[in-house]
Backbone as JSON, one array per atom type, in Angstrom:
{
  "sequence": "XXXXXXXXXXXXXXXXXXXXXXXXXXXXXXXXXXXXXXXXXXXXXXXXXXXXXXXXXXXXXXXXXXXXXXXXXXXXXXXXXXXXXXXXXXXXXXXXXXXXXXXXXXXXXXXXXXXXXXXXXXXXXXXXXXXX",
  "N": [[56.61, -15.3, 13.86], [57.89, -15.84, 10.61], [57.98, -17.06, 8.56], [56.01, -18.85, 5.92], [54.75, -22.12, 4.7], [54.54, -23.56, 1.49], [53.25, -25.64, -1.38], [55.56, -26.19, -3.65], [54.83, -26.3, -6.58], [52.17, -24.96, -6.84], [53.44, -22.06, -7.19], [54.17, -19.13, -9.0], [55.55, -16.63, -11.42], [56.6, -13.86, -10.1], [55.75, -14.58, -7.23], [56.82, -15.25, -3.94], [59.73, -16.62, -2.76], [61.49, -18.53, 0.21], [65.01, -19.18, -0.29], [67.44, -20.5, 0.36], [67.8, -19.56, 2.52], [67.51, -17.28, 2.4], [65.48, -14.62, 1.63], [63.19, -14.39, -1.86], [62.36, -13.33, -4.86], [60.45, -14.75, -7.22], [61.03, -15.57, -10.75], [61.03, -16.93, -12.78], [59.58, -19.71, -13.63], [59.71, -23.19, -14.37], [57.79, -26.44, -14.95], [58.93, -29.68, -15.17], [57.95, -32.86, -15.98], [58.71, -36.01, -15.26], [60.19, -40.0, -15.8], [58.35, -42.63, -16.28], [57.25, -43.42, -13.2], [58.17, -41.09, -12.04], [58.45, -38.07, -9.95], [56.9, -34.82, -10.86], [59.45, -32.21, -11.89], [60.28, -29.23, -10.47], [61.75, -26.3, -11.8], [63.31, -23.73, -10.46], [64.23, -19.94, -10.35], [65.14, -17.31, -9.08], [64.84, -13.83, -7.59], [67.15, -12.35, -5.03], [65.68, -10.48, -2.72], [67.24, -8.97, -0.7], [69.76, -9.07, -1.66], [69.86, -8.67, -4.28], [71.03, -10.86, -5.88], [71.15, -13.57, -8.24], [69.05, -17.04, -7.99], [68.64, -20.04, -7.77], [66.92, -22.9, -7.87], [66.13, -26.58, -7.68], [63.66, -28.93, -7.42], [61.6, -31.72, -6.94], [57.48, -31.19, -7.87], [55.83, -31.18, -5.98], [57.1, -30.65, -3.6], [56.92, -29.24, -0.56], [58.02, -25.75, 0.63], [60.06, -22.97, 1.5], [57.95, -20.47, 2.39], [58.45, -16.63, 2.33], [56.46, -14.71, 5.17], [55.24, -11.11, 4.25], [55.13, -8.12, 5.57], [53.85, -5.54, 4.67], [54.42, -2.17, 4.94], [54.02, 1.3, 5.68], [56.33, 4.46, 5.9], [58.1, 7.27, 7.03], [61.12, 8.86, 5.22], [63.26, 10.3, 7.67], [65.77, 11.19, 7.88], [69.13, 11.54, 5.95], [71.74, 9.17, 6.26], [74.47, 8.87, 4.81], [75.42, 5.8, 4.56], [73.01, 4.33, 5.04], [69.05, 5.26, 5.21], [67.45, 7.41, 7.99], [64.28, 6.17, 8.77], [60.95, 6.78, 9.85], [58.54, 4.71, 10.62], [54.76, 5.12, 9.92], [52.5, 4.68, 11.64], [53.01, 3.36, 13.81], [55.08, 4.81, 14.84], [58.07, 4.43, 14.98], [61.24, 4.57, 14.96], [64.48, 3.72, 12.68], [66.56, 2.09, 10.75], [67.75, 2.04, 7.49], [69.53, 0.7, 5.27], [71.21, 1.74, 2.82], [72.46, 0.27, 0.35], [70.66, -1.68, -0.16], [68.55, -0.6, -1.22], [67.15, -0.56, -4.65], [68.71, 0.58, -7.43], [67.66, 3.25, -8.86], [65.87, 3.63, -7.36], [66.79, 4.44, -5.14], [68.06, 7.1, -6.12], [66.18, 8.52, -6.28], [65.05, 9.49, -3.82], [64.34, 10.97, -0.43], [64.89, 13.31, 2.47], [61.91, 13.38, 4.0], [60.53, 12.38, 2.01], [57.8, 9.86, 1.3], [57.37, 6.3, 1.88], [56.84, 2.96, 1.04], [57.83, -0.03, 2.59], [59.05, -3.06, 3.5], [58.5, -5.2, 5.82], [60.48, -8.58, 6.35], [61.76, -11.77, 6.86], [62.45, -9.97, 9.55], [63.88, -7.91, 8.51], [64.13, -5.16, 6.88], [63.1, -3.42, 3.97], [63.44, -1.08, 1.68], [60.71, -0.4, -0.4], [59.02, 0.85, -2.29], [58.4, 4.47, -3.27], [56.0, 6.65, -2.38]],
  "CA": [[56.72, -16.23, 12.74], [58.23, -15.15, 9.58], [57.53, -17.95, 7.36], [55.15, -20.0, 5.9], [55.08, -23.18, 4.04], [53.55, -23.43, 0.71], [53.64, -26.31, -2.46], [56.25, -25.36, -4.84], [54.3, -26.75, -7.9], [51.27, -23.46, -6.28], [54.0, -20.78, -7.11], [54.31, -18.68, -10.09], [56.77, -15.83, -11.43], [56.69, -13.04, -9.31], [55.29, -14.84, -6.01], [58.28, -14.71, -2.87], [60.07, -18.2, -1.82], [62.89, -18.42, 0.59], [66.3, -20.27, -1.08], [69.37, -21.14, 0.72], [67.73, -19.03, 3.87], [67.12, -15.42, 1.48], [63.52, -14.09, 0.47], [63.76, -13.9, -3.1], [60.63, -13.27, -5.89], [60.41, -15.71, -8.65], [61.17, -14.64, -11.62], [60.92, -17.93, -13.82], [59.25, -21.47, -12.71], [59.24, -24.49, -15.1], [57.7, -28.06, -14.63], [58.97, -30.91, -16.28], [57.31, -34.57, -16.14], [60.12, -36.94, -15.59], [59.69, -40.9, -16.25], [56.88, -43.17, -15.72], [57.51, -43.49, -12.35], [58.97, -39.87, -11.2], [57.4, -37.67, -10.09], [57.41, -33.9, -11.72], [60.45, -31.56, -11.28], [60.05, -27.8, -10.7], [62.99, -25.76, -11.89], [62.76, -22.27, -10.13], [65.06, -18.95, -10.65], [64.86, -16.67, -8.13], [65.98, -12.79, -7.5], [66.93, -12.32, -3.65], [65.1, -9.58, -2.04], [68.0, -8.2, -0.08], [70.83, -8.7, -2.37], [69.66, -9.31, -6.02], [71.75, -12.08, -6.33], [70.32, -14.62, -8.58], [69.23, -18.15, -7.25], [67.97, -21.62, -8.54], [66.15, -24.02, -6.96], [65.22, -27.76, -8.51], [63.2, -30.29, -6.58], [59.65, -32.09, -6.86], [56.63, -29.68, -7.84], [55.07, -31.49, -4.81], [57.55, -30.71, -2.03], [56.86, -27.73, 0.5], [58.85, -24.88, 0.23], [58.95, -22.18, 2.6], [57.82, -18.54, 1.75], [58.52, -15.18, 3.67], [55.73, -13.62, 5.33], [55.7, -9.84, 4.33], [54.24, -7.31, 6.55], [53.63, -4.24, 3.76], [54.27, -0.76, 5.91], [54.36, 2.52, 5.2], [57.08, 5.12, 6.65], [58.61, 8.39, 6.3], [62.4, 8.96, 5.81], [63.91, 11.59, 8.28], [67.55, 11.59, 7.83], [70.13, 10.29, 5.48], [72.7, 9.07, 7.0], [75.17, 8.48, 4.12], [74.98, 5.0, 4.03], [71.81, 4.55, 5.81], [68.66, 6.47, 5.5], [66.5, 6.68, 8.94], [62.74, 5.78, 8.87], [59.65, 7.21, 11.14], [56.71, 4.53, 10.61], [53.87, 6.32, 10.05], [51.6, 4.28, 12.28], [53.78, 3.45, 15.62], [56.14, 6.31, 15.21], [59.22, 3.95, 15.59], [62.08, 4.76, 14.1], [64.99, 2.32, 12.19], [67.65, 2.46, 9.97], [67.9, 0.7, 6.85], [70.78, 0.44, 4.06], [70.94, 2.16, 1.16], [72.71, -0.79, -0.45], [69.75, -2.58, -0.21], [67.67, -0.14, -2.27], [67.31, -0.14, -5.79], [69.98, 2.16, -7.52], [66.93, 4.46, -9.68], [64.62, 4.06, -6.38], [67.62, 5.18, -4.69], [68.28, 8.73, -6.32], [64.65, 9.75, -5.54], [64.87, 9.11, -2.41], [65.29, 12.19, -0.06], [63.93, 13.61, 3.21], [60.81, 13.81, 3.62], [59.91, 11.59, 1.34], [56.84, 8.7, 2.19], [57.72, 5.02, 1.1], [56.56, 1.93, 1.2], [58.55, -0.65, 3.0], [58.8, -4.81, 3.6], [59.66, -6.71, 6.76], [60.68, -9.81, 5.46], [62.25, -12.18, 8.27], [62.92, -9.22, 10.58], [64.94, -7.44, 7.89], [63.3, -4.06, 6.57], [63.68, -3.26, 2.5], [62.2, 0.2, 1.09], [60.11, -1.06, -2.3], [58.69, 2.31, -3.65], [58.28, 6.06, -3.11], [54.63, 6.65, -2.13]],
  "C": [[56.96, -15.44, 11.45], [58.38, -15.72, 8.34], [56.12, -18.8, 6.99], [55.58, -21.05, 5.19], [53.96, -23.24, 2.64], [54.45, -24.77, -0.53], [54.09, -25.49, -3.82], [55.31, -25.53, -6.06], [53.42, -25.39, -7.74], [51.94, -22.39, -6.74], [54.34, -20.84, -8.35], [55.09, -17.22, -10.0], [56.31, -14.54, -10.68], [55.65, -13.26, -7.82], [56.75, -15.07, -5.1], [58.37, -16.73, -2.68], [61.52, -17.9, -1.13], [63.5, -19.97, 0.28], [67.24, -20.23, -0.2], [68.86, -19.72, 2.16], [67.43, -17.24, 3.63], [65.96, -15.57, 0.84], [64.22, -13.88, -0.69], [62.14, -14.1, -3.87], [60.91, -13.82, -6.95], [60.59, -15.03, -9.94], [60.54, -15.66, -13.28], [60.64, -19.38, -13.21], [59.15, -22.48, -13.7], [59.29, -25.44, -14.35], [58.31, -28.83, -15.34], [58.87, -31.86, -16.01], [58.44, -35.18, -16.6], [59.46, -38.58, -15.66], [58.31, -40.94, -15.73], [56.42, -43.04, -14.2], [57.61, -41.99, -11.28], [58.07, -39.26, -11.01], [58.05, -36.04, -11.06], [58.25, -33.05, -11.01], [59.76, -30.28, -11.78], [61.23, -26.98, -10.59], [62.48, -24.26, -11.43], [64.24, -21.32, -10.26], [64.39, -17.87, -10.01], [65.31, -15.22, -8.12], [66.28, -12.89, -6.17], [67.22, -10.4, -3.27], [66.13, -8.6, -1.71], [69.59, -8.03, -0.92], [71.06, -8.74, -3.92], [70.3, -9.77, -6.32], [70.74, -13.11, -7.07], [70.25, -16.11, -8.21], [68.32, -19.41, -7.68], [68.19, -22.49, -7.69], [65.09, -25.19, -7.46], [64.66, -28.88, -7.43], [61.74, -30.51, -7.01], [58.87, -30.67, -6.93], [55.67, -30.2, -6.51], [55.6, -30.93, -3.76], [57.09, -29.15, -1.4], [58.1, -27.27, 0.69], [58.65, -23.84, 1.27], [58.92, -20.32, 2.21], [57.73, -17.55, 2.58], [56.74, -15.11, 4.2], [56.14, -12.09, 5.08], [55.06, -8.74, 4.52], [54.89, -6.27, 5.44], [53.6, -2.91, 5.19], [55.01, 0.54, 5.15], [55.7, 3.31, 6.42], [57.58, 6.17, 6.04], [60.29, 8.98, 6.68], [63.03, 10.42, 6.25], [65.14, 12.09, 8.26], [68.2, 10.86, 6.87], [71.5, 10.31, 6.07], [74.39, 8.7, 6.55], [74.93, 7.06, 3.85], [74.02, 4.26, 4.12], [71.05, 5.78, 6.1], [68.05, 5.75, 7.03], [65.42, 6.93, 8.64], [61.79, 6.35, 10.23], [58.78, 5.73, 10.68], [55.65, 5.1, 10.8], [52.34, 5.9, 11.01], [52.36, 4.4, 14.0], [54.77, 4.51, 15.96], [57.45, 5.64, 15.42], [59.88, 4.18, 14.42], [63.85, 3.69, 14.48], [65.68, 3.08, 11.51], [67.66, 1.92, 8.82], [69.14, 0.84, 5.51], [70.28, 1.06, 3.0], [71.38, 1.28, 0.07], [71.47, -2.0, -1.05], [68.26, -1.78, -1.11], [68.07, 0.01, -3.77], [67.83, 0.82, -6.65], [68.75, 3.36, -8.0], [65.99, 4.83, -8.33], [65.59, 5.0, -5.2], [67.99, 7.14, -4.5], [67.07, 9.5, -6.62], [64.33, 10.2, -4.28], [65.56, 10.17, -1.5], [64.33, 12.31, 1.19], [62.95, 14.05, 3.19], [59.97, 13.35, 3.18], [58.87, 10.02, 2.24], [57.13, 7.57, 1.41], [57.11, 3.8, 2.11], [57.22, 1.21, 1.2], [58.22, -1.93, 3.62], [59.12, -4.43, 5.1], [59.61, -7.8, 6.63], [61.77, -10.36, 6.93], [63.4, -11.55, 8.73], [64.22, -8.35, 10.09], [64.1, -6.51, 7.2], [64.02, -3.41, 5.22], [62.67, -2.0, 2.26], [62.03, -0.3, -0.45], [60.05, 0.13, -2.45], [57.98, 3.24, -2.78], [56.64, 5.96, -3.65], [53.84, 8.07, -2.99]]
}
């Protein structure tokens, strides 16, 4: 399982929601109280996780929304591979591949063998956050 379900109106700027089928971390959430009748709208603005594309998402602050699970793991990178470095995990010993496109350009040019980082899995897709 790689999601959960959670009430949009519950989420605030830098908590994770998946949009259009991409983890992405909030960045900006407004409510706004529509007529007598309506109920309230929650305007959300999103980054996405894997491609920092930006992403907006308006509906009810009532409706359920669904949010990654994200298994936090450590690992240590053994090779770069030009456009892929590879990964050890430092618990199971398994080793992975993951994109360098998908890392942050400054987290990027620290990033060397050897080095220990802290890394997502986000539905079954593996992102390096930050140099340990």
């Amino acid at each position: 399982m790689s999601k959960n379900y959670e009430t949009l109106g519950n989420l605030k700027p830098g908590s994770f929601i998946i949009i259009d089928g991409e983890p992405c971390r909030i960045v900006e959430i407004s409510k706004a109280k529509t007529g007598k009748h309506g109920s309230a709208k929650a305007n959300v603005v999103a980054i996405s996780l894997f491609t920092g594309n930006k992403k907006t998402l308006v509906a009810p602050a009532d409706s359920q929304v669904e949010v990654p699970i994200i298994d936090k793991r450590v690992g240590q990178i053994i090779a770069d591979m030009g456009e892929q470095f590879q990964l050890m995990d430092m618990e199971s010993f398994e080793t992975f591949e993951v994109d360098k496109s998908s890392v942050e350009e400054d987290l990027r040019n620290k990033l060397k063998v050897g080095s220990e980082v802290e890394y997502w899995v986000v539905m079954g897709k593996r992102l390096i956050i930050r140099l340990r």
